[in-house]
C-alpha positions as CSV (number, residue, x, y, z in Angstrom):
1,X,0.0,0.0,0.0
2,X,2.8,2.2,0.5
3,X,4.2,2.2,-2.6
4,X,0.7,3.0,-4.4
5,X,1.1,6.0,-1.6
6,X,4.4,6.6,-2.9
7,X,3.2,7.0,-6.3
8,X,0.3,9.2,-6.2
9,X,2.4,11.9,-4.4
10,X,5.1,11.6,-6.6
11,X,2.8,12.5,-9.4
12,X,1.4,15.1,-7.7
13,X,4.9,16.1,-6.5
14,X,6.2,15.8,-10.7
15,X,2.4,17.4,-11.8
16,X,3.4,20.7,-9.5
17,X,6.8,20.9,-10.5
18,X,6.1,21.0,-14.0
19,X,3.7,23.5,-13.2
20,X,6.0,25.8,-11.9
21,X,8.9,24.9,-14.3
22,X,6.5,25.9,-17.0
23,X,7.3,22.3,-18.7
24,X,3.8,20.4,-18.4
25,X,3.0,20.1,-21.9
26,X,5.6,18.6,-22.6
27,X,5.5,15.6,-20.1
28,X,2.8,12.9,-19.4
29,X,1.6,11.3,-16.3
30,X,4.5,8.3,-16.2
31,X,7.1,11.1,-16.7
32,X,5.4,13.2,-14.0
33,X,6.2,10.2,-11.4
34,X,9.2,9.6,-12.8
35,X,10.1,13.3,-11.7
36,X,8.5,13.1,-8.6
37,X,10.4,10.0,-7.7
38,X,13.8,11.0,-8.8
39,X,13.3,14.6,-7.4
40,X,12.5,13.2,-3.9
41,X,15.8,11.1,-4.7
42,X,17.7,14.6,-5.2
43,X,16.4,16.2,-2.9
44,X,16.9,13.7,-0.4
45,X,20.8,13.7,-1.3
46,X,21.1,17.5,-1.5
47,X,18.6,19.1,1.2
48,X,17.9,16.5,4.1
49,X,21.2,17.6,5.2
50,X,20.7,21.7,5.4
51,X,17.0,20.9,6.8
52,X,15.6,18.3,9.2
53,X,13.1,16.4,6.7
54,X,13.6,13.7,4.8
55,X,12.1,13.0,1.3
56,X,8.8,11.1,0.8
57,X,11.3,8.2,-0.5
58,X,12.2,7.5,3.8
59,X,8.8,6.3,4.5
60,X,7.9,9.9,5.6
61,X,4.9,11.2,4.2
62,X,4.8,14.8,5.6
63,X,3.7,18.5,4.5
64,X,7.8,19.1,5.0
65,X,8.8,16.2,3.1
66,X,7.1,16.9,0.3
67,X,8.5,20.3,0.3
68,X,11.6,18.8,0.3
69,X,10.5,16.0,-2.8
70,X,8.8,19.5,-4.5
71,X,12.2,21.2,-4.8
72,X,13.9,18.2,-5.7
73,X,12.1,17.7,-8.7
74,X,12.1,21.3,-9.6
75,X,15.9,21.1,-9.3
76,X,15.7,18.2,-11.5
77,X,13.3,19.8,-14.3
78,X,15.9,23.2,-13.9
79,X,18.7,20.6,-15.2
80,X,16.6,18.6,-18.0
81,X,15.8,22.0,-18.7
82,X,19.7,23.6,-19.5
83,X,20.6,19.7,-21.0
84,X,18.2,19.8,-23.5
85,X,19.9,23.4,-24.5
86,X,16.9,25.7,-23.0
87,X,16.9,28.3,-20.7
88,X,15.9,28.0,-16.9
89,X,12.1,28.8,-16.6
């Protein structure tokens, strides 16, 4: 059941991030987990340590740890974003 959880928020985690990154037309629902997932991921590696949450990847389903997941994937986006040779929305 968690991992159902798991992947509903990281959709909804992906869906907002694209929001604000200005890239959700270009991106379906499976990519929007795959974001959310992967941006938990990051931001689990580069922000648990400057703040007390963890991601929604540690088993903690939280209004702060899906802060945390939420800048992750916009981090994430930022980067597909300058690869693929655009600009940072």
């Amino acid at each position: 059941m968690n991992l159902v959880i798991w992947l509903i928020i990281g959709g909804l985690i992906g869906w907002l991030a694209s929001m604000v990154m200005r890239t959700r037309d270009q991106q379906g629902t499976i990519l929007n987990v795959a974001v959310g997932i992967i941006g938990a991921l990051i931001g689990g590696w580069f922000l648990s340590p400057l703040v007390v949450f963890g991601p929604i990847n540690q088993d903690n389903i939280s209004i702060p740890a899906m802060f945390v997941s939420f800048v992750g994937a916009a981090i994430l986006l930022a980067v597909m974003n300058l690869v693929r040779g655009g600009a940072v929305r």
